[in-house]
C-alpha positions, 0 to 999 in steps of 0.5 A, a space after each residue: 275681116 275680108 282683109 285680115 283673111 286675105 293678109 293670112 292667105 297671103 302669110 301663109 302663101 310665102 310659107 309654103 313657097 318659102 326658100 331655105 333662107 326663109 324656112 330657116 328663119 321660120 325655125 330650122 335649116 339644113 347644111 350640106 357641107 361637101 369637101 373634096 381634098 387632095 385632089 391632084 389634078 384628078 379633073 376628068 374621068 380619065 388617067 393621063 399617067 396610064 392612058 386608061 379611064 379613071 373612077 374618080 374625078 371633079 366631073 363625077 363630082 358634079 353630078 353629084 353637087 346637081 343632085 344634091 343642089 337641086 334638094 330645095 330643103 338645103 343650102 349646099 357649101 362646097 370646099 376644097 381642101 389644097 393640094 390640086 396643082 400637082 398630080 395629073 400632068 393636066 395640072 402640070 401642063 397648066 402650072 407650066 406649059 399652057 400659062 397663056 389661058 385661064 389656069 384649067 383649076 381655077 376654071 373648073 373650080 370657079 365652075 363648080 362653085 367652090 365656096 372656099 379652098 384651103 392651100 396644100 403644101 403641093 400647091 406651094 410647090 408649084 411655085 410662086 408664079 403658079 399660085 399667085 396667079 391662080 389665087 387671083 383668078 380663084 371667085 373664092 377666098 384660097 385660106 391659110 392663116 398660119 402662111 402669114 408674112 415677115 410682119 405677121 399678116 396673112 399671105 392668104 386670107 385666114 378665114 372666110 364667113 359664108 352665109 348660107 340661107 339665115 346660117 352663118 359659116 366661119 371657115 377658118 384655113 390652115 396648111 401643115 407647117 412642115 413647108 419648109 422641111 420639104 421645099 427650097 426658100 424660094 417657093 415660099 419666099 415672103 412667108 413663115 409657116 405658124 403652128 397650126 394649134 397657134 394659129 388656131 387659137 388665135 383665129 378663133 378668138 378672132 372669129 368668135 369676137 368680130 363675126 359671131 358665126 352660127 358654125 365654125 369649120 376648121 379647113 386644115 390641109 393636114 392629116 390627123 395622125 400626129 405621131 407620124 414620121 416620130 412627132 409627138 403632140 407637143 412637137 412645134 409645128 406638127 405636120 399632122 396637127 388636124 386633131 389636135 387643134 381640134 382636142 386643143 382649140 375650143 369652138 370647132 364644130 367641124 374640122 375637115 383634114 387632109 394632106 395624109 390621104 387616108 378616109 378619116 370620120 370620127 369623133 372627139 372632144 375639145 377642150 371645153 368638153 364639146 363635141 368636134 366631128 373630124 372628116 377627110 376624104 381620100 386623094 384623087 377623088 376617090 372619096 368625097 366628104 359630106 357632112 350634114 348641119 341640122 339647126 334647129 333654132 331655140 324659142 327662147 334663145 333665138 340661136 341656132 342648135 345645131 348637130 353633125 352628121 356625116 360620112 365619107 362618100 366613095 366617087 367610084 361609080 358616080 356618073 361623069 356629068 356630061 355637060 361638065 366634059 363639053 365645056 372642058 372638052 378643048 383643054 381635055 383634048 390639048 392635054 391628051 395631045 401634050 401627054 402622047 406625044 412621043 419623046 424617046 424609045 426603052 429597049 426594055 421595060 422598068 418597073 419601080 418594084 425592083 427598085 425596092 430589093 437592090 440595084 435596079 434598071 429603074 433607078 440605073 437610069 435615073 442615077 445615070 440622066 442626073 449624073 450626065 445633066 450635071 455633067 452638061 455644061 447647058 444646063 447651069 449645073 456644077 458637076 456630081 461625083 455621086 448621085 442620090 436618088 429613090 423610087 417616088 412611087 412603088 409601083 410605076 413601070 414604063 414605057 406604057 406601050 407595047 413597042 417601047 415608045 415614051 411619050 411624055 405621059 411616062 415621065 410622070 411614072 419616072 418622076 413623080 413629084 416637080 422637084 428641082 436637081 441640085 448638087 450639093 458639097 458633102 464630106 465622104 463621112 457624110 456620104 457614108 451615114 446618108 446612106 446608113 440612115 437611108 438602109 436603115 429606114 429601108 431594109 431590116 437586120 437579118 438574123 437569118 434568110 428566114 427574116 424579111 429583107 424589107 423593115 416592116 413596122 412592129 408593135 410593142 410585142 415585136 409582130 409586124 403591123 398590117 394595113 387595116 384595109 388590105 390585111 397587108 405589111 407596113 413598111 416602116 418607112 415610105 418607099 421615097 426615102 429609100 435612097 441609094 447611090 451612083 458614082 460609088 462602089 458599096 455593100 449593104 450588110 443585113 446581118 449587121 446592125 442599122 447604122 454600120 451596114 456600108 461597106 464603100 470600096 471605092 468610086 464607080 471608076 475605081 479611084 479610092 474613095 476616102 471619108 475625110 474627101 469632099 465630093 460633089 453630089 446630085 440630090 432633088 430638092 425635096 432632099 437637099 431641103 432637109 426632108 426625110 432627115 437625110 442630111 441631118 439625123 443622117 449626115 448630121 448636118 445642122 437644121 439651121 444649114 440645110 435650110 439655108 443651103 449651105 452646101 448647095 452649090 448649084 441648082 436647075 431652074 427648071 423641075 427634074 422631070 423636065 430634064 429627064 425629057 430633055 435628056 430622053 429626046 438627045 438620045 440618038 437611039 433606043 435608051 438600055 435601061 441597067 442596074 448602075 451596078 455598083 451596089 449589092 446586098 449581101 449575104 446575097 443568098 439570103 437577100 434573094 430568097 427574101 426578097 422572093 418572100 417579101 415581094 408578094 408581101 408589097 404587091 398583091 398582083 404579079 407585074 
């Protein structure tokens, strides 16, 4: 009797102290599931671009993850879903300056324990060195299992399993398929881009048979509006197919988006009736997902029942863990040190939000460095008659000091992304409907100077769609395919309609300008790839030779913004920013008191 005693004291001792692990054998467990996305270099509290502190970054996140993992009645599992190595010139300065060191994000997520990542499209764009060495200093498995090889074996690892306490956790990765439209050859050389629904379909099968998980997530860096950019859901390779793996592909109990940056929670049914619960948070750590597993194990069954909660939390006012900011100190002061350094001087300043209404000194200079690179014997590059450009993002201005100092920091505010320069042979014709096909995605038919100048979205009945957080007017058309054009004299007619609004005059120089020409033409990467339909719905290239590359002729080595600097710090004197002066929209009287109209629709502050 004594011994039986002391055996229940003693059973019943573990119970009381029992971990997760052992309470979840005991009948149920808890599973804190946190997903951060799209972070882009958002490491610290702070704004490299803008010399500013910042509210939203992976240091905030830690205080959160000790909070949350000092909760002993649940396991907490930590994923990142891609897109981390652009953004923040923190990321820049590790993908290519400072590659003699441990890569800082693979250093900081190895830090905070990531469990899984899944690998964004701007993660490939760093480039094959890039992301081929940090997948090998990642202590978690980096997941795409629709990025396989020529023989149909994964590049990266398809899916991990994760146990968690008695819980086992499938996690299977994707990346958007659409890869290929936006990034040259090279950066994705060794591997194909498989349809997301696919792949799903057959991971899952996979996953199901061989590892029998208690919970199944779906880690897609892709967002969940398939009708984006004119797709459809039947369309192969959607770039936004995050909802439809998750309608389409039975056995998902969690799918996590991202790629589109937009904060997403909601629920819907796969295809054997199920419910699935889709998340996503927002880019740059402005928000976080976290999402709750409760499982409850069945007494007669012996498998878990499970249900999902969760929401998408905002970072803004999280405190920053300071034990987080001393151990990344000396990389947080060498990139402060990188950004402030002094390349240049503007005798004025610019502002992207010009270049949205007509020829501007912000996209001038732009139009104006790409010519003269191509024009330098040094750089490797074939010289541009023509140069195509557009503002990458719609609100940048620089410099960002009173005196008219650049530092390197305004570089990223010039030039967002890393794209490559390349030049490219076009016929006159071709240059023409490029630049229709642009004008058209940018700027409306104009009946009268009531009308906007800028196209704006429009539903079923004609009125223009506003965003549903801001109360604001959508563009129809991201401020990134608004390409205009150097090196040629035209007009843009908005009273006429989309498709036969240019009028070409001639060259900048005054020589004639002919449509059966050939002419060599300065383009980024981004656009000589094929994406925003430019050269194909536009020039009507063929898909097939702009993939290729048919009629690239030449190309940097090095991403534009570097040559940007390069060609900032030859300047013997301050630099004038102008208009290139070779364009207008005409009637001008009616484009501008539109764009006094449309201006404060774009930006609710003054600049």
């Amino acid at each position: 009797m004594y011994k039986k005693t002391i055996v229940i004291l003693f059973l019943l001792f573990l119970a009381a102290a029992a971990p997760p692990a052992l309470a979840a054998r005991a009948g149920s467990a808890v599973v804190k599931i946190i997903a951060t996305t799209d972070v882009h270099g958002a490491i610290f509290p702070y704004d490299f671009i803008r010399d500013k502190p910042a509210d939203g970054s992976l240091a905030q996140l830690s205080s959160f993850l000790a909070a949350e993992r000092s909760n002993t009645g649940q396991q907490v599992l930590l994923l990142d879903n891609g897109d981390f190595l652009q953004g923040q010139p923190v990321v820049y300065y590790y993908n290519f300056e400072n590659t003699r060191t441990g890569h800082i994000v693979s250093e900081v997520m190895n830090d905070l324990g990531y469990d899984a990542a899944t690998v964004g499209n701007h993660d490939i764009e760093a480039g094959h060195p890039v992301y081929d060495r940090i997948r090998n200093e990642f202590k978690f498995p980096w997941l795409a299992a629709n990025a396989v090889k020529p023989d149909g074996s994964p590049y990266f690892s398809p899916y991990t399993i994760i146990k968690k306490g008695s819980v086992k956790i499938a996690v299977i990765g994707m990346v958007t398929p659409g890869i290929p439209n936006w990034l040259p050859q090279q950066f994705w050389t060794g591997m194909r881009f498989e349809d997301m629904i696919e792949s799903a379909r057959k991971w899952i099968k996979i996953v199901k048979e061989k590892e029998t998980p208690d919970l199944v997530i779906g880690l897609f860096h892709s967002g969940v509006d398939y009708t984006y950019g004119g797709q459809t859901a039947d369309t192969p390779c959607n770039e936004n197919a995050s909802q439809l793996v998750a309608e389409r592909v039975a056995g998902f109990d969690v799918v996590f988006a991202g790629h589109d940056h937009k904060a997403t929670n909601k629920t819907v049914k796969g295809p054997d009736g199920k419910t699935v619960r889709i998340f996503g948070a927002q880019n740059a750590m402005k928000s976080v997902a976290v999402v709750k597993a409760a499982f409850t194990r069945n007494t007669k069954t012996g498998a878990w029942e499970k249900t999902v909660s969760g929401m998408i939390k905002p970072v803004a006012g999280m405190a920053a863990d300071q034990a987080f900011l001393s151990r990344f100190d000396s990389q947080y002061r060498e990139v402060k040190a990188y950004v402030s350094r002094p390349i240049g001087k503007l005798a004025t300043s610019i502002s992207a939000r010009d270049a949205l209404f007509g020829d501007s000194a912000f996209m001038g200079l732009i139009h104006r460095i790409q010519l003269e690179i191509t024009g330098s014997p040094e750089f490797g590059l074939n010289r541009a008659n023509i140069s195509f450009a557009a503002p990458l993002l719609r609100n940048a201005s620089l410099p960002s000091s009173p005196d008219g100092v650049l530092y390197v920091r305004d570089l990223f505010s010039l030039y967002k992304y890393e794209n490559f320069l390349y030049t490219m042979q076009m016929t006159g014709r071709q240059v023409k409907d490029y630049l229709e096909y642009s004008y058209a995605g940018w700027m409306n038919t104009m009946q009268s100077d009531a009308d906007h100048m800028i196209r704006f979205k429009k539903n079923a009945a004609g009125n223009v769609i506003t965003d549903e957080k801001t109360g604001m007017p959508v563009p129809a058309a991201n401020c990134y395919t608004y390409d205009s054009a150097a090196g040629i004299r035209y007009t843009v007619d908005l009273t006429k309609p989309a498709g036969s609004r240019l009028t070409i005059l001639s060259m900048a120089d005054g020589t004639p300008f002919s449509l059966t020409g050939t002419y060599s033409v300065a383009v980024n990467s981004y656009r000589a790839q094929g994406a925003g339909g430019h050269l194909v719905r536009g020039a009507g290239m063929t898909d097939r030779d702009v993939k290729a590359m048919k009629f690239v002729t030449s190309s940097t080595v090095k991403d534009i913004r570097y040559y940007l600097m390069k060609w900032i710090e030859a300047q013997k004197g301050p630099v004038t920013p102008e208009p290139s002066g070779n364009w207008q929209v005409v009637p001008e009287a009616w484009a501008a008191k539109a764009g006094q109209r449309d201006r404060p629709l774009l930006y609710t502050t003054p600049h």
